[in-house]
N, C-alpha and C positions, 0 to 999 in steps of 0.2 A: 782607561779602557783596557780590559785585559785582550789577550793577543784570540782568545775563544771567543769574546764580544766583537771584536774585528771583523773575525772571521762568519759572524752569524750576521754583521749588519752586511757584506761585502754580498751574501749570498741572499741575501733581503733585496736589496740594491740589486744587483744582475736578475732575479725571477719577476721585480717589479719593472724592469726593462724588459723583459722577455714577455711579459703581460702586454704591457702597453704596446709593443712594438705587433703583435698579431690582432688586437684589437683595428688598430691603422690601418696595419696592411687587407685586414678584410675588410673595412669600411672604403679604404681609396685605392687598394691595391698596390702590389708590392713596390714597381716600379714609381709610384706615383709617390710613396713616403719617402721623406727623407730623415735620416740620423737625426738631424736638426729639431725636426717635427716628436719626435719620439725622445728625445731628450727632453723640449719642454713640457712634454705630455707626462714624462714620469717625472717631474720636476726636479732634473739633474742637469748637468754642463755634459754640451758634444763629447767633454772629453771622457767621462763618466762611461757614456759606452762605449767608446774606442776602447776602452781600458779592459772592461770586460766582454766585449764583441772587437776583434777588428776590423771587420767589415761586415758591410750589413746581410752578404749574402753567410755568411759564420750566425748570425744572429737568428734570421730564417731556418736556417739548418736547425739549432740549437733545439729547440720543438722536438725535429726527431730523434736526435740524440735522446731526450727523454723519453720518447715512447720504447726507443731499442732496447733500453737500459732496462726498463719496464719489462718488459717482453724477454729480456735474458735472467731476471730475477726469476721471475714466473718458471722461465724452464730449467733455471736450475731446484727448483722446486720441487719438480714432475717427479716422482718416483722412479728409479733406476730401471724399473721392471717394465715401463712403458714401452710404448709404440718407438720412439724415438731411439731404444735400446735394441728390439725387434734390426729396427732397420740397419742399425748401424752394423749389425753383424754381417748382417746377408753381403756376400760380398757381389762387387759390381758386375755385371754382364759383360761378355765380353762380345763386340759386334762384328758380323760375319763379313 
């Protein structure tokens, strides 16, 4: 297996944990899943997502990290001219 195929089954493996584990958590809620449960659910060993979550609240997280990531894509998108550019000039108020 080339070091690209690794790399694409490693990122296959971590979003099918990242899947399973929000499924859980909104069916039993967070507190109530454990790593354990979410390993056999994505049919991998505990240690699997230690590997790529170290702890389950990194795992949780993980979700928003992709919508951020999502959302900084987007704006760096945004045409230079925008609203975002407006603002950035104006400089701050200064208060009395």
């Amino acid at each position: 297996m080339t070091r690209r195929e690794m790399q694409m089954k490693m990122e296959q493996t971590r979003d099918l944990i990242g899947k399973v584990a929000f499924t859980l958590f909104r069916e039993k809620g967070f507190e109530a899943t454990t790593v354990e449960e979410i390993a056999a659910a994505a049919e991998v060993g505990a240690r699997t997502v230690y590997r790529h979550y170290p702890t389950k609240e990194m795992l949780a997280l993980s979700g928003f990290a992709k919508v951020f990531e999502a959302a900084l894509e987007d704006l760096g998108a945004c045409p230079a001219s925008g609203l975002i550019r407006r603002r950035s000039r104006q400089r701050p108020r200064r208060r009395p």
